[in-house]
Biopython code that builds the backbone (N, CA, C, O; Angstrom):
import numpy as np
from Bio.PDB.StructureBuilder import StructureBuilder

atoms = [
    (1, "UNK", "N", (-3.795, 113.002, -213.401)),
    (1, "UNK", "CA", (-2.446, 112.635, -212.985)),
    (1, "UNK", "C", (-1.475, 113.025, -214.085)),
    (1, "UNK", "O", (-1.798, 112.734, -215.237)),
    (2, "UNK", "N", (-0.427, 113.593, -213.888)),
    (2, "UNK", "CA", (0.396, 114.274, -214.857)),
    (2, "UNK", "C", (1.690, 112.773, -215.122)),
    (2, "UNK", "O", (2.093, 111.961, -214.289)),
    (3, "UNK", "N", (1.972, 112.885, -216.347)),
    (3, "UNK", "CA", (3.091, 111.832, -216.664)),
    (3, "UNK", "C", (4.215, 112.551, -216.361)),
    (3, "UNK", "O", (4.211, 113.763, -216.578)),
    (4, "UNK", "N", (5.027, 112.098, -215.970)),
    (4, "UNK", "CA", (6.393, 112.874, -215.840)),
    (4, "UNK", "C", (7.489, 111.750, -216.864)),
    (4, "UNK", "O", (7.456, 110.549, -217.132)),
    (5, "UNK", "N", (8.139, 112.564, -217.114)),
    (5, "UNK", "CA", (8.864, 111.857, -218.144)),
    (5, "UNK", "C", (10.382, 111.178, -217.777)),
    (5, "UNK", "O", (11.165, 111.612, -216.932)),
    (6, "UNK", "N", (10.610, 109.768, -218.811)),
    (6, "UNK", "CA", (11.614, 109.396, -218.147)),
    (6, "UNK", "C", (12.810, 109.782, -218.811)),
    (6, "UNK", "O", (13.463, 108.740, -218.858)),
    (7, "UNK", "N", (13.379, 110.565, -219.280)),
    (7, "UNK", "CA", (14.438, 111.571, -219.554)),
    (7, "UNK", "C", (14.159, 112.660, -220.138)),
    (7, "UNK", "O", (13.209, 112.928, -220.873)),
    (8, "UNK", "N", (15.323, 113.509, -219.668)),
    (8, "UNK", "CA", (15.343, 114.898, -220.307)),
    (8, "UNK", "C", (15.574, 115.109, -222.098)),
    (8, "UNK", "O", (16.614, 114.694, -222.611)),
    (9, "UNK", "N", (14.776, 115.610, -222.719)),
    (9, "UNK", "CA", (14.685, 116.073, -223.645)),
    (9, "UNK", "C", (14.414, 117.275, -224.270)),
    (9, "UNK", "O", (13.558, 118.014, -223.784)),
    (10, "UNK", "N", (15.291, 117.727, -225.740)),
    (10, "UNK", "CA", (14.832, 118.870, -226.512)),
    (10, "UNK", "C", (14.648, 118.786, -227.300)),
    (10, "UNK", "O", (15.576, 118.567, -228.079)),
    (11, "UNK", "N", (13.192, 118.892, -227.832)),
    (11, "UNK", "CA", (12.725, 118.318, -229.227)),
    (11, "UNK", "C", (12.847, 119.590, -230.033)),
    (11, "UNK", "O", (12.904, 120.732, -229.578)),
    (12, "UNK", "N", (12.885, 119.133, -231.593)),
    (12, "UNK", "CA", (13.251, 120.040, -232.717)),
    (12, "UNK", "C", (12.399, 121.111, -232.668)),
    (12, "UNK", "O", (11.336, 120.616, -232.291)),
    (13, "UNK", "N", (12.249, 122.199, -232.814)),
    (13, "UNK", "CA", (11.354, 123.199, -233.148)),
    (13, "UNK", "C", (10.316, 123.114, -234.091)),
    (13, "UNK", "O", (10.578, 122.509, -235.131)),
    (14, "UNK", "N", (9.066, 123.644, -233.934)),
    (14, "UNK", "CA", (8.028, 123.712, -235.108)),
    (14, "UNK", "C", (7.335, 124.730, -235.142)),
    (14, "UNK", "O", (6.904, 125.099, -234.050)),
    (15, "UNK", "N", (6.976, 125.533, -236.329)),
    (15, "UNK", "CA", (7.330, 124.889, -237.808)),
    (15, "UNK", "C", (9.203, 125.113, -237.699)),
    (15, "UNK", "O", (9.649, 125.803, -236.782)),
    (16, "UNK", "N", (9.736, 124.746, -238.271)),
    (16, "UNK", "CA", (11.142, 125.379, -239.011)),
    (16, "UNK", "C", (11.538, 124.998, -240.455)),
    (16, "UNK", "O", (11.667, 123.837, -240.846)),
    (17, "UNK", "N", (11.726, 126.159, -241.235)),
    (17, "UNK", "CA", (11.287, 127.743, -241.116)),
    (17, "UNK", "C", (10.607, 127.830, -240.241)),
    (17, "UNK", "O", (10.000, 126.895, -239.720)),
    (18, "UNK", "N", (10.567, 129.502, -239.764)),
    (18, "UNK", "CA", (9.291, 129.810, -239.343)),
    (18, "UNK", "C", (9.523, 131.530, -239.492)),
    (18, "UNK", "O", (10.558, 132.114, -239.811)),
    (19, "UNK", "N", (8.225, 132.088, -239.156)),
    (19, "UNK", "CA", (7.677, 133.156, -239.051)),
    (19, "UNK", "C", (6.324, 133.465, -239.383)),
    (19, "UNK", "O", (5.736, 133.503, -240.464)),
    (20, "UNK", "N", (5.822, 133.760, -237.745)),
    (20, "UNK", "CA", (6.945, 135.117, -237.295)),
    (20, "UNK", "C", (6.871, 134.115, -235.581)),
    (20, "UNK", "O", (7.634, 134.478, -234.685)),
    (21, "UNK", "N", (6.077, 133.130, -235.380)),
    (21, "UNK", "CA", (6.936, 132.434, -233.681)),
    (21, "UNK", "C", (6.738, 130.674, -234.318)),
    (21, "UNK", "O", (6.206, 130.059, -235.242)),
    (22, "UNK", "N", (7.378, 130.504, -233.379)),
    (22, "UNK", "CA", (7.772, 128.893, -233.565)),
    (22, "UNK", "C", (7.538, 128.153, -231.682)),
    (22, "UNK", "O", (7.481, 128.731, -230.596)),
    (23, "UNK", "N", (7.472, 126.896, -232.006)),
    (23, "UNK", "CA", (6.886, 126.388, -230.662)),
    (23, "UNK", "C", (8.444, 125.458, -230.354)),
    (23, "UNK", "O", (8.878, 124.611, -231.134)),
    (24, "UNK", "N", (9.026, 125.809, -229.211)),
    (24, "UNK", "CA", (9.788, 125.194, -228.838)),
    (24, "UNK", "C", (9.830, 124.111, -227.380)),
    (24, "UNK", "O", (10.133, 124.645, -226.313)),
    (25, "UNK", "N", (9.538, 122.703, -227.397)),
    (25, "UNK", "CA", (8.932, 121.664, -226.550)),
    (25, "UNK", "C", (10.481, 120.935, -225.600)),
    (25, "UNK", "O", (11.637, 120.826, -226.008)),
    (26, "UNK", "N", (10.011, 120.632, -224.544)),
    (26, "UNK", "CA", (11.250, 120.140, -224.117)),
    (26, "UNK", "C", (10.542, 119.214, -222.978)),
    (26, "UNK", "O", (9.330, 119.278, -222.773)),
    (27, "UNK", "N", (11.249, 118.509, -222.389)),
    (27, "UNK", "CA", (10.709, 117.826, -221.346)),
    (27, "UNK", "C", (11.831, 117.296, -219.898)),
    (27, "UNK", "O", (12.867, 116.680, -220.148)),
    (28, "UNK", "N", (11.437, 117.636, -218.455)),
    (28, "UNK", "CA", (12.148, 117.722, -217.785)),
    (28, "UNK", "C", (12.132, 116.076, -216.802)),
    (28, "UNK", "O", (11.208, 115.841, -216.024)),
    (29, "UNK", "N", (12.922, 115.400, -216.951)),
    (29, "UNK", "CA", (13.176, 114.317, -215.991)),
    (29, "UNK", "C", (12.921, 114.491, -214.584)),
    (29, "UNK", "O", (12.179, 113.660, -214.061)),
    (30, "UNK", "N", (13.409, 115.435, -213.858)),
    (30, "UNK", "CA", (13.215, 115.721, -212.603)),
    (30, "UNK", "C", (12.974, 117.286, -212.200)),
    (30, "UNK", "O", (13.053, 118.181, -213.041)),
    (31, "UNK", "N", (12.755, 117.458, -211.204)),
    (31, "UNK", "CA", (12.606, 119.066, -210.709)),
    (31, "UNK", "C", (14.324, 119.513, -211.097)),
    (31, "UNK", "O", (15.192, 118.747, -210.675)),
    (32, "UNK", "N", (14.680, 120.541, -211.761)),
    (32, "UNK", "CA", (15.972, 120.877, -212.610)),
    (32, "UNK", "C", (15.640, 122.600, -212.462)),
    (32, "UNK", "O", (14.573, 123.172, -212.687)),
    (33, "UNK", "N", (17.218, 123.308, -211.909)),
    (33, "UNK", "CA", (17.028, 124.646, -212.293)),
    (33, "UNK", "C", (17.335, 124.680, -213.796)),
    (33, "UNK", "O", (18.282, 124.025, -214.231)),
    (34, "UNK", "N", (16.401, 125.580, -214.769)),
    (34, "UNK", "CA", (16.542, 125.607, -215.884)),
    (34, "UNK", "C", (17.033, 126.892, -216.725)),
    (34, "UNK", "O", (17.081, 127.952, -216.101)),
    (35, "UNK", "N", (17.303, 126.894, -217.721)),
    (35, "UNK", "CA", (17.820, 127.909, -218.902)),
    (35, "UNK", "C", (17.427, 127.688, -219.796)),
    (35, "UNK", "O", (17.549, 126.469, -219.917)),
    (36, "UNK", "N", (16.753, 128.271, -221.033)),
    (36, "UNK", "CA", (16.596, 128.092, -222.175)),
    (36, "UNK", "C", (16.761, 129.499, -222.710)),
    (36, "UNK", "O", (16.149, 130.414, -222.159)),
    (37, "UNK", "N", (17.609, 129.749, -223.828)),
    (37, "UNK", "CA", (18.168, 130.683, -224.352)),
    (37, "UNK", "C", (18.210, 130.536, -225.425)),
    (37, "UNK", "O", (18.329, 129.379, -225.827)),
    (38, "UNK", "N", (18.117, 131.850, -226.575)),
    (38, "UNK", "CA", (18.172, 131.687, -227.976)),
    (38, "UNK", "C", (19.636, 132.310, -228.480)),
    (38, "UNK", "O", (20.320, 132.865, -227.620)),
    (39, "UNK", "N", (19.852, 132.278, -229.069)),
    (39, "UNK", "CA", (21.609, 132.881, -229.539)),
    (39, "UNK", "C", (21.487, 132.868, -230.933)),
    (39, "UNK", "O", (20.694, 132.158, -231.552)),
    (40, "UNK", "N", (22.347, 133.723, -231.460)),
    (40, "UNK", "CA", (22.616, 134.245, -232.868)),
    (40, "UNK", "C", (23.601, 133.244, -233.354)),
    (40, "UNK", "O", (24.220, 132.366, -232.755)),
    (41, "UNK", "N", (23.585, 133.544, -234.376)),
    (41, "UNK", "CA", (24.853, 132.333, -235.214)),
    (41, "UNK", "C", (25.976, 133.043, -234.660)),
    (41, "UNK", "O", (26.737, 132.093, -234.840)),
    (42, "UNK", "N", (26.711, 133.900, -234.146)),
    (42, "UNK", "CA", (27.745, 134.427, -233.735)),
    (42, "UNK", "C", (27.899, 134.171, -232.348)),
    (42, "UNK", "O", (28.743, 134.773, -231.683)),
    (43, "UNK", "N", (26.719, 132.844, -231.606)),
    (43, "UNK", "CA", (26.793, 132.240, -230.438)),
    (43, "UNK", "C", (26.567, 133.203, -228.841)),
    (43, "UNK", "O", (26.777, 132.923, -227.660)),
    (44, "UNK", "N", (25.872, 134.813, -229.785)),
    (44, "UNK", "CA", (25.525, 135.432, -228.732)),
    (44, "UNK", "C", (24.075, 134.956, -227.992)),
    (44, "UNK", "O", (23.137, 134.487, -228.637)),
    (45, "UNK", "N", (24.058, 135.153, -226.576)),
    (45, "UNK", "CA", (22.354, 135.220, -226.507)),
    (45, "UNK", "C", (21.788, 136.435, -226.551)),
    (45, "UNK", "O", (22.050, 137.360, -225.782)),
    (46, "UNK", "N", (20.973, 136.456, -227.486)),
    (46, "UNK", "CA", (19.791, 137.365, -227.530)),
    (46, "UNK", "C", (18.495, 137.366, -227.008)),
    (46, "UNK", "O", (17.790, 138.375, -227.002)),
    (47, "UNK", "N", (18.167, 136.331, -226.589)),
    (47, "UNK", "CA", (16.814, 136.106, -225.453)),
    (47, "UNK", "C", (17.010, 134.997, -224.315)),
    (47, "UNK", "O", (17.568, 133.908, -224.447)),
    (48, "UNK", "N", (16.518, 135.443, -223.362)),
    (48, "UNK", "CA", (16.637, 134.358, -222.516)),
    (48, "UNK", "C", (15.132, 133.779, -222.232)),
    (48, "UNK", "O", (14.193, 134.409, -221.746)),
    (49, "UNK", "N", (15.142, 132.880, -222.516)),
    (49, "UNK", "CA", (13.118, 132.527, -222.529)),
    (49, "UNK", "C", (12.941, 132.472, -220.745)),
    (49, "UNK", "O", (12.524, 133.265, -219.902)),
    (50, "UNK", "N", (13.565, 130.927, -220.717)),
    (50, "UNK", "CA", (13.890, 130.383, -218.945)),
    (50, "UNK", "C", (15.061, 130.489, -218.249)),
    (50, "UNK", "O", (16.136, 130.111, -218.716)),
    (51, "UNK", "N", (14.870, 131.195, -216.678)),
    (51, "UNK", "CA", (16.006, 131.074, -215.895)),
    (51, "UNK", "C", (15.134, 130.653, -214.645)),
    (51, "UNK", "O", (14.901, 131.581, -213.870)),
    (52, "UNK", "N", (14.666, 129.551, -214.349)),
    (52, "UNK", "CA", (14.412, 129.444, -213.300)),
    (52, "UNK", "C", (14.349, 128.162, -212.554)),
    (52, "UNK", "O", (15.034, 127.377, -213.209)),
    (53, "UNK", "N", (13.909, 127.609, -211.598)),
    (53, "UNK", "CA", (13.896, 126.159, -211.339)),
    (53, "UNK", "C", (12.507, 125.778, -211.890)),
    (53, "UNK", "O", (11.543, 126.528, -211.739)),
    (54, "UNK", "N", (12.418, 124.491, -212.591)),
    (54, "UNK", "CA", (11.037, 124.148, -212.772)),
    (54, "UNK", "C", (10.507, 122.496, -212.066)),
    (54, "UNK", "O", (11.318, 121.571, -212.034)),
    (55, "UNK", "N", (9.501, 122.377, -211.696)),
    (55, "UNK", "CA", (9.069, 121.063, -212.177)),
    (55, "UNK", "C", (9.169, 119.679, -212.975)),
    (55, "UNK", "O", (8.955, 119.813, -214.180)),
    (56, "UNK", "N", (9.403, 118.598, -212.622)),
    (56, "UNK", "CA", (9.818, 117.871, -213.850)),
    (56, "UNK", "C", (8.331, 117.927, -214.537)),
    (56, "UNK", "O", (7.288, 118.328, -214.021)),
    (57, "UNK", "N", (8.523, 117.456, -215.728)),
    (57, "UNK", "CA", (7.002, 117.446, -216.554)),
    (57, "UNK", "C", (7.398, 118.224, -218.093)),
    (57, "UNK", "O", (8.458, 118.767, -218.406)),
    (58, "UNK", "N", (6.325, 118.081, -218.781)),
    (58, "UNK", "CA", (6.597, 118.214, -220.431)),
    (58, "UNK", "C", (6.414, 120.224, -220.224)),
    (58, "UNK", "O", (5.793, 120.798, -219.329)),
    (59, "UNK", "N", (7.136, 120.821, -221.303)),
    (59, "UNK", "CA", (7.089, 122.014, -221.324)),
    (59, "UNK", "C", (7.025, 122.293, -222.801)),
    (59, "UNK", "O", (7.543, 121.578, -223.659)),
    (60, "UNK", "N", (6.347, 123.393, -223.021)),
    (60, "UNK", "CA", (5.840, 123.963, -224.425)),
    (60, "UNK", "C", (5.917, 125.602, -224.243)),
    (60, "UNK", "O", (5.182, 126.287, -223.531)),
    (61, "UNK", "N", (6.805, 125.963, -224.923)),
    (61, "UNK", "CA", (7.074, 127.660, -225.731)),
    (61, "UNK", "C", (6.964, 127.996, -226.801)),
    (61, "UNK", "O", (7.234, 127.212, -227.712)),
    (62, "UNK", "N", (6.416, 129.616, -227.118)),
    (62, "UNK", "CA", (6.428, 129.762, -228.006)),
    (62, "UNK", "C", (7.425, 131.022, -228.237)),
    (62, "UNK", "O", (7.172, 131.850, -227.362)),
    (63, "UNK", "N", (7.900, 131.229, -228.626)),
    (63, "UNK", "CA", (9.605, 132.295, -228.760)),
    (63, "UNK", "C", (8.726, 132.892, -230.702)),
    (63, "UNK", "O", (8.657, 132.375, -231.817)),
    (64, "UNK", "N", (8.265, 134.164, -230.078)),
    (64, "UNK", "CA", (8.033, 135.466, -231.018)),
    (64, "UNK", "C", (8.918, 136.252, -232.019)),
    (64, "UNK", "O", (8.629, 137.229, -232.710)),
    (65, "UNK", "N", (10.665, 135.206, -231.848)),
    (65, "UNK", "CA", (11.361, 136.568, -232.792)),
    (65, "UNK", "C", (11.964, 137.651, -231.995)),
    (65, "UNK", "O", (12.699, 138.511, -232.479)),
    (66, "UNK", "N", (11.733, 137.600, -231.151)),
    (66, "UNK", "CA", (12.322, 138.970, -230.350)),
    (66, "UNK", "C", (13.126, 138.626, -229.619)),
    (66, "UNK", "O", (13.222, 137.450, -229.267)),
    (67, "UNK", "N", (14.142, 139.854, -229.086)),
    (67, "UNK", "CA", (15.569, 139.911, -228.316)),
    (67, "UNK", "C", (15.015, 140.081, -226.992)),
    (67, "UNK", "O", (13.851, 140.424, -226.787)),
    (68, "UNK", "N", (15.981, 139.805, -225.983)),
    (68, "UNK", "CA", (15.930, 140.512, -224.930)),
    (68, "UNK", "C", (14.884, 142.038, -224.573)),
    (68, "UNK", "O", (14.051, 142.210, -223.684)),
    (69, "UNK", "N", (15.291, 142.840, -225.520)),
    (69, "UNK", "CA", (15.071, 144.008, -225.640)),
    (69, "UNK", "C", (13.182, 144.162, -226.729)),
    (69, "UNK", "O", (12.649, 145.030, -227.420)),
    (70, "UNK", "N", (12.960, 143.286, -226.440)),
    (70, "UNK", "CA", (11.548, 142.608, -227.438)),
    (70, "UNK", "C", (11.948, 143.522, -229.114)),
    (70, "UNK", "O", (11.012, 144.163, -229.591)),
    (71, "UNK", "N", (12.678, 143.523, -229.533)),
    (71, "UNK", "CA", (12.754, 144.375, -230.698)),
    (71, "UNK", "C", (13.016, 142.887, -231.733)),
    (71, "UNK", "O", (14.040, 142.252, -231.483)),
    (72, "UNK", "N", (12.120, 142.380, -232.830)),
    (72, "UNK", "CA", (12.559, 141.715, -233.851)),
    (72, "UNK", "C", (13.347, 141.699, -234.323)),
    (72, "UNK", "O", (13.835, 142.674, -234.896)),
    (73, "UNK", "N", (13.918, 140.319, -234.277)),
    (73, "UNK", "CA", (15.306, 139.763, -235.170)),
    (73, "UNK", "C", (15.513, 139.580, -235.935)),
    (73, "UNK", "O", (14.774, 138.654, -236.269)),
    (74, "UNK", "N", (16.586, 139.997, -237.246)),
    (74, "UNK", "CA", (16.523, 139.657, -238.520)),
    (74, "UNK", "C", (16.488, 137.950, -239.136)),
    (74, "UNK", "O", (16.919, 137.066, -238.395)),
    (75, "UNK", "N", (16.082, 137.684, -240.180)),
    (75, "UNK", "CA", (16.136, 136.748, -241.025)),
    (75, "UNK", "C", (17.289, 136.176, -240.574)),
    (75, "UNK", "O", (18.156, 137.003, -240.293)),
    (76, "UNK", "N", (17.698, 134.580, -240.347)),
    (76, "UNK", "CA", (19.156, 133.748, -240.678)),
    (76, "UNK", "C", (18.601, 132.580, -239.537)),
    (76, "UNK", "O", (17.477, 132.189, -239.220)),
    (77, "UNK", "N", (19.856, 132.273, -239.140)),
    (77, "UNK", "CA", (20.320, 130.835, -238.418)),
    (77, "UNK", "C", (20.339, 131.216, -236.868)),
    (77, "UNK", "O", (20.875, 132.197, -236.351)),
    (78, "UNK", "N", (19.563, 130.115, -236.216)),
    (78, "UNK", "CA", (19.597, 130.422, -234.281)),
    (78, "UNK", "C", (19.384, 129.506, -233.789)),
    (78, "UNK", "O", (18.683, 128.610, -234.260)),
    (79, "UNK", "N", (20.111, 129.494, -232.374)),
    (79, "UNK", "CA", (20.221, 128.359, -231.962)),
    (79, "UNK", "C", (19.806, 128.446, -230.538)),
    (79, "UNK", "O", (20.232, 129.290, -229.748)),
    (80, "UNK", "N", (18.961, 127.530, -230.273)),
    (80, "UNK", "CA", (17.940, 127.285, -228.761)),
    (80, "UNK", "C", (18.758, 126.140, -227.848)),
    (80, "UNK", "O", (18.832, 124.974, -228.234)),
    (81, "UNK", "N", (19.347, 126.587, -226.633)),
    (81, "UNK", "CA", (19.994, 125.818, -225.731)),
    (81, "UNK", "C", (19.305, 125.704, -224.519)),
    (81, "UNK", "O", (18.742, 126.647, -223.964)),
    (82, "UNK", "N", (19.362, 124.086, -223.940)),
    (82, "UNK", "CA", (18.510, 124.187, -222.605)),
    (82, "UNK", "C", (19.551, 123.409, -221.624)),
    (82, "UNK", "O", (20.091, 122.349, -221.939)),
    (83, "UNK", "N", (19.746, 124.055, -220.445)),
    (83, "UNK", "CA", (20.940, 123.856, -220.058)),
    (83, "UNK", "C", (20.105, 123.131, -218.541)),
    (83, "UNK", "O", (18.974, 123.555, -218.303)),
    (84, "UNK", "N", (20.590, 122.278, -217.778)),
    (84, "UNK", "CA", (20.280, 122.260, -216.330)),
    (84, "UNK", "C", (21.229, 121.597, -215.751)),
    (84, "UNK", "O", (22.154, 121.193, -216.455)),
    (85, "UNK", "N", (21.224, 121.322, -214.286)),
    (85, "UNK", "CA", (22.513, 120.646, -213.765)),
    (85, "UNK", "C", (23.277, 119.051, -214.377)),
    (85, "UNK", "O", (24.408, 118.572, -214.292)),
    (86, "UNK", "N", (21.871, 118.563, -215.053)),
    (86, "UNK", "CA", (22.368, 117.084, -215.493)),
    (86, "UNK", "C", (22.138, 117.006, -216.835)),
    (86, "UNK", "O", (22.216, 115.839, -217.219)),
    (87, "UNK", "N", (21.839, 117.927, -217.853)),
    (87, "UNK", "CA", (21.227, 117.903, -219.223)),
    (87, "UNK", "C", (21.537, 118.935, -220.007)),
    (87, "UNK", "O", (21.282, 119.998, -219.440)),
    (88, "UNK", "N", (22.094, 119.096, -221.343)),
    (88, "UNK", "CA", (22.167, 120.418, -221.827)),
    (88, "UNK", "C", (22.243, 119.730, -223.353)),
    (88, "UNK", "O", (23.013, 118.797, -223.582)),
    (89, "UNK", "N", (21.261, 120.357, -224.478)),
    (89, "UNK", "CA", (21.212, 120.127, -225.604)),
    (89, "UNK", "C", (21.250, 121.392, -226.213)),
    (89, "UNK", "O", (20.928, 122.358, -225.521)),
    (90, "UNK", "N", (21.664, 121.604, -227.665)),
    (90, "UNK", "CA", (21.460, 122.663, -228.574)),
    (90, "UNK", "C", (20.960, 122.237, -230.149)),
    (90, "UNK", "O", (21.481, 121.475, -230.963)),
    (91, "UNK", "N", (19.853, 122.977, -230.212)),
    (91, "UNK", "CA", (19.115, 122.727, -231.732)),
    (91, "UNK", "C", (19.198, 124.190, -232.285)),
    (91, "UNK", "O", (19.374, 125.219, -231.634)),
    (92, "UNK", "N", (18.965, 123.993, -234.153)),
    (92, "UNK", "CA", (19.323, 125.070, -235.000)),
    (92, "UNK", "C", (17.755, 125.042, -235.039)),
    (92, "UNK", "O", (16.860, 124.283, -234.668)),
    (93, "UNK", "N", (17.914, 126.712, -235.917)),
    (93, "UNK", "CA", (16.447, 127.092, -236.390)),
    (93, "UNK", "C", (16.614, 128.228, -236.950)),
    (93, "UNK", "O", (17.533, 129.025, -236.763)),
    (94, "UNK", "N", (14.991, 128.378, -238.215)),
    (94, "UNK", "CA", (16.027, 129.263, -239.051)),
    (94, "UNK", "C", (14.591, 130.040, -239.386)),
    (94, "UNK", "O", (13.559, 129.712, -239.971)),
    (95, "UNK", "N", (15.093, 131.317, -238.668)),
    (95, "UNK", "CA", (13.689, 132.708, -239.279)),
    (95, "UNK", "C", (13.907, 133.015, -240.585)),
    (95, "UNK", "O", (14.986, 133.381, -241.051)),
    (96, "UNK", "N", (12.774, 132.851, -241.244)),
    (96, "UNK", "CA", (12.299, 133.294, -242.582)),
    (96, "UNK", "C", (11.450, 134.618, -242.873)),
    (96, "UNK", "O", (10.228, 134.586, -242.730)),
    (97, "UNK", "N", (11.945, 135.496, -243.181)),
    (97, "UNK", "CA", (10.722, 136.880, -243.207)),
    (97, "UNK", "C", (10.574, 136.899, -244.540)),
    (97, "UNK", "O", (9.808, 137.708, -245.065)),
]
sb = StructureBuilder()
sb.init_structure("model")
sb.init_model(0)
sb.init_chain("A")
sb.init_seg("    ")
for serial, (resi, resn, name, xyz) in enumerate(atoms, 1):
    if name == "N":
        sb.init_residue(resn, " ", resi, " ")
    sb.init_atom(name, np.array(xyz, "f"), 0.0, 1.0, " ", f" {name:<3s}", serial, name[0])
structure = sb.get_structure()
């Protein structure tokens, strides 16, 4: 039997630092269309992990460093947003090469 959780959450990233992927955990209150996106300190997105509707239930990623375009990202500051119709948080994180 799966627990479903009683609110939406975005937990901190681990490790941070990191390199070269980091595990990013979140957890969905109800069935929610979702987004999770990474962005540059200049608030661009450069990856989009999730665009889709999911399941409520606990979720676990692991985000490799790479753009859109899978090409590695330099060293600095980024920020992981998870957006859905009733929930939207943003956490920092910081690649180390």
């Amino acid at each position: 039997v799966a627990i479903v959780p009683s609110t939406f959450n975005l937990s901190q990233n681990y490790p941070n630092p990191f390199n070269p992927t980091t595990t990013i955990q979140f957890s969905l209150e109800t069935k929610s269309y979702t987004q999770l996106s990474i962005y540059n300190i200049l608030g661009q997105n450069i990856y989009s992990i999730i665009n889709e509707e999911l399941p409520a239930g606990n979720y676990s990623i692991i985000w490799d460093g790479t753009d859109n375009n899978r090409k590695k990202v330099s060293s600095g500051i980024y920020f992981y947003r998870i957006e859905t119709e009733s929930f939207s948080a943003t956490r920092k994180m910081v690649l180390l090469k």
